[in-house]
N, C-alpha and C positions, 0 to 999 in steps of 0.2 A: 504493500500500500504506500501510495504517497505518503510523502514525511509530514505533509503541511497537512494534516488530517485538522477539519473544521468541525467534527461536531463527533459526543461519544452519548448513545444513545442506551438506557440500561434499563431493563424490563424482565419482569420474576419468571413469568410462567409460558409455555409454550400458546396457552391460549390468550395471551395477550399480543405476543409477539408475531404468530405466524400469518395473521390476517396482514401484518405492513409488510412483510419479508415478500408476501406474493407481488402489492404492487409495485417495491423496489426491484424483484426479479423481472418483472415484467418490461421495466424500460432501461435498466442499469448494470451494466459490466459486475459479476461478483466474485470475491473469492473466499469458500466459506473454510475457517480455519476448524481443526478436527477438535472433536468435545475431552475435557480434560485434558485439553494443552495446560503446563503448568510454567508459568514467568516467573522469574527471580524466585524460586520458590517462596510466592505471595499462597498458595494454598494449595492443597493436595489434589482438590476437584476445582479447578478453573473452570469459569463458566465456555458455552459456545459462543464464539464470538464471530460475525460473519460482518465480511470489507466491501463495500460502496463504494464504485470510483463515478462519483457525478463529474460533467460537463466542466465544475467551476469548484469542485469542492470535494472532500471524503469521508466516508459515514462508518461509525463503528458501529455495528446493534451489539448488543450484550447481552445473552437470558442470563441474569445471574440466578437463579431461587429464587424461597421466598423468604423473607428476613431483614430484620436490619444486621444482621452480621454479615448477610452472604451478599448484600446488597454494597456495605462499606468496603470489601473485600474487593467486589467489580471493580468499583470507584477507583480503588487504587490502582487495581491493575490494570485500567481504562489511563490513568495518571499518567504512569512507569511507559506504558507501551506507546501512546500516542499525541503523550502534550497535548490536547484538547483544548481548544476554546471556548467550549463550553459541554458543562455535563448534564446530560437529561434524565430525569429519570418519569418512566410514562409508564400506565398500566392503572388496574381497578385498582376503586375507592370505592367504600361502603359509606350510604348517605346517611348522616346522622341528623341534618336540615332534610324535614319532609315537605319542603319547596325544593329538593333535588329529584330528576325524574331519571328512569333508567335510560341510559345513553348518553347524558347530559356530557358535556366535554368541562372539565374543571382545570381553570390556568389557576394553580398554586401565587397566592397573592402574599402568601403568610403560612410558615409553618407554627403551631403551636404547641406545645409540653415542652420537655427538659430542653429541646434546642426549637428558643424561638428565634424566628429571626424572619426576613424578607430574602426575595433574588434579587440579582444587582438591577440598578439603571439600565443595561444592556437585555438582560432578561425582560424587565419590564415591557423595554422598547420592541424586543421581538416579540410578546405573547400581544403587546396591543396591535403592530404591524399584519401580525396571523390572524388576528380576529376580525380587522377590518378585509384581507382579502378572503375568508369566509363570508361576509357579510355578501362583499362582493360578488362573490359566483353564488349565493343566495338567492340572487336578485334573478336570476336569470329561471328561477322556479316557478312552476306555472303557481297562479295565486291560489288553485284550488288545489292544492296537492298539498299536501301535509311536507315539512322541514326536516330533512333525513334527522336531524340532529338541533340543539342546542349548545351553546357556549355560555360561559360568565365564570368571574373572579371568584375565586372565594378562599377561607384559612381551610388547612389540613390539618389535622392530628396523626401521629406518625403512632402506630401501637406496636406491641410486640408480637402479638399475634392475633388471628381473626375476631373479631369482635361477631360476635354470634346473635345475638338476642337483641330483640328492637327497646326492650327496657333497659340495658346497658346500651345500648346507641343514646337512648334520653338524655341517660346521667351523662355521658359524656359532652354532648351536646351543652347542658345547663354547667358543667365544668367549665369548660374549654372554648364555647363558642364557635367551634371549629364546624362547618357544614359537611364534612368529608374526614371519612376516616382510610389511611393505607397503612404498608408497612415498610415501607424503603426511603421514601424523599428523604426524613430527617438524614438518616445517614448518607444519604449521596450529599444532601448540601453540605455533610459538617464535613466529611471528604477534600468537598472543593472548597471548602473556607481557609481550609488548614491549607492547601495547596495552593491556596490562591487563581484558584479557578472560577469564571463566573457558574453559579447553576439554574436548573430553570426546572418546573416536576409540573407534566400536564399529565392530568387523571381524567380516568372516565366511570361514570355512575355504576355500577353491575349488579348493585342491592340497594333497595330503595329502605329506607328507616326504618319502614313497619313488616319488613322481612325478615325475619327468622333464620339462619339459617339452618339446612336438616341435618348438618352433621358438623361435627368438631374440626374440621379442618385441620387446625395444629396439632392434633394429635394425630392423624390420619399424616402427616407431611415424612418424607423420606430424609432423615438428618446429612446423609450422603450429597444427596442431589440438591437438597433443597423446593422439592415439587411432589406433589399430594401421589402418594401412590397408590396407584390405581387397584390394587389388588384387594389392599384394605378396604378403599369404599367396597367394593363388589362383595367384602365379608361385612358391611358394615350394613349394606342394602339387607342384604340372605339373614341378618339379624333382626333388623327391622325395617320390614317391608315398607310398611308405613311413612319412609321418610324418602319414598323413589319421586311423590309426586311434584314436594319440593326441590329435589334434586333436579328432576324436571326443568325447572319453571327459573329456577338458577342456572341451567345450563341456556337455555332459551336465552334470558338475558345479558348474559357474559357472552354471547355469540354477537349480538343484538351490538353492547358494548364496545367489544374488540372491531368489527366492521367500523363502526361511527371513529375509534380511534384512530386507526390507519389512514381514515378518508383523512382528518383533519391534521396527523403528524407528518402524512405529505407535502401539504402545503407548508406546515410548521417549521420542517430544516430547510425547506430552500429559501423561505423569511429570512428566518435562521443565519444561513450562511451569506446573504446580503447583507443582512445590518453586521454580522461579526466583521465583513473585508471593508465596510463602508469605514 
């Protein structure tokens, strides 16, 4: 990959990631590097990381897991390998404002708990630049046709792991403030703060506040990999059938979610990579 790499792009789960990877493969030279590559021995399971050579610019994606450990881990090795201009980090968020709707696109304005803080002036400049050119090819939709999607600002709450129950989304909410809850931003920004990297974290809706969800997820997650293994749920459904129709209806969603992402992180690095060379 080119040296002058503009943009490091880090996301948990393969159902977050694989809906952009198709439109990037679709019009962009790639070269996907092999899973558990391990750099400066920064960790023993290195995420997969796959290289973007745009027209004017170079794109790292990152699946790192799911975590704030395995997430501050990418950051770094995203650092080390490619000086970055800037570090992203994109993927679901669980709404704890029940004015967010499934799909919604959320530009991280504020993170809130143990690392509060803002993205730089540069960040700012590019989440407002991408949202005015959404706005823009908006316009071009017939007026009776429903909005693939929505955008707006708002604070995150970074957790340690899934927040399950819409009565713990409440209390958090009346904590915090925060309209959106994930688990990786906080660590990707304090990453690049220490680094002196600008960061930027665009989320998207995938659980709406008064959703449940049907199963523990962090206890179901593979400590190895970092991503829900699959075997477990399949024993987790065969225990309790009863939680297949939620699983359902989250899986609809987060499909729902990850398309509306991709559409909008399209537009988002190549903003991106104009305002960073402006």
């Amino acid at each position: 990959m080119n040296k002058d790499i503009t943009l490091a792009l880090l996301m948990a789960t393969p159902e977050e990631t694989e809906p952009f990877l198709k439109l990037c493969r679709s019009s962009h030279q790639v070269c996907s590097l092999p899973q558990g590559l391990k750099l400066d021995g920064l960790c023993s399971d290195s995420p997969t990381i796959w290289e973007f050579n745009y027209p004017n610019f170079n794109l790292a994606v990152i699946l790192t897991g799911m975590g704030r450990e395995r997430a501050a881990l990418a950051a770094q090795l995203a650092v080390r390998r490619y000086q970055p201009q800037l570090l992203l980090s994109a993927g679901f968020a669980g709404a704890l404002s029940p004015s967010l709707q499934i799909g919604q696109i959320v530009g991280v304005e504020r993170l809130e708990g143990d690392l509060s803080t803002e993205p730089s002036e540069i960040s700012k400049r590019i989440w407002e630049r991408a949202k005015q050119y959404w706005e823009a090819q908006a316009e071009h939709v017939a007026a009776n046709m429903p909005l693939p999607y929505k955008i707006t600002s708002a604070s995150v709450l970074t957790c340690s792991q899934v927040v399950r129950f819409k009565h713990t989304k409440a209390h958090l909410l009346s904590c915090y403030g925060a309209a959106a809850v994930d688990m990786e931003a906080a660590s990707v920004a304090q990453v690049a703060i220490q680094e002196g990297v600008p960061w930027a974290a665009v989320k998207v809706v995938s659980d709406a506040a008064a959703f449940d969800m049907p199963m523990d997820f962090t206890s179901l997650t593979d400590p190895e990999t970092g991503q829900v293994d699959k075997v477990k749920v399949i024993w987790e459904i065969f225990k309790r059938p009863g939680c297949l129709a939620g699983l359902k209806r989250l899986a609809q969603n987060s499909a729902l979610a990850a398309q509306n992402l991709a559409k909008f992180l399209n537009g988002y690095i190549q903003t991106a990579a104009v305002e960073l060379k402006s």
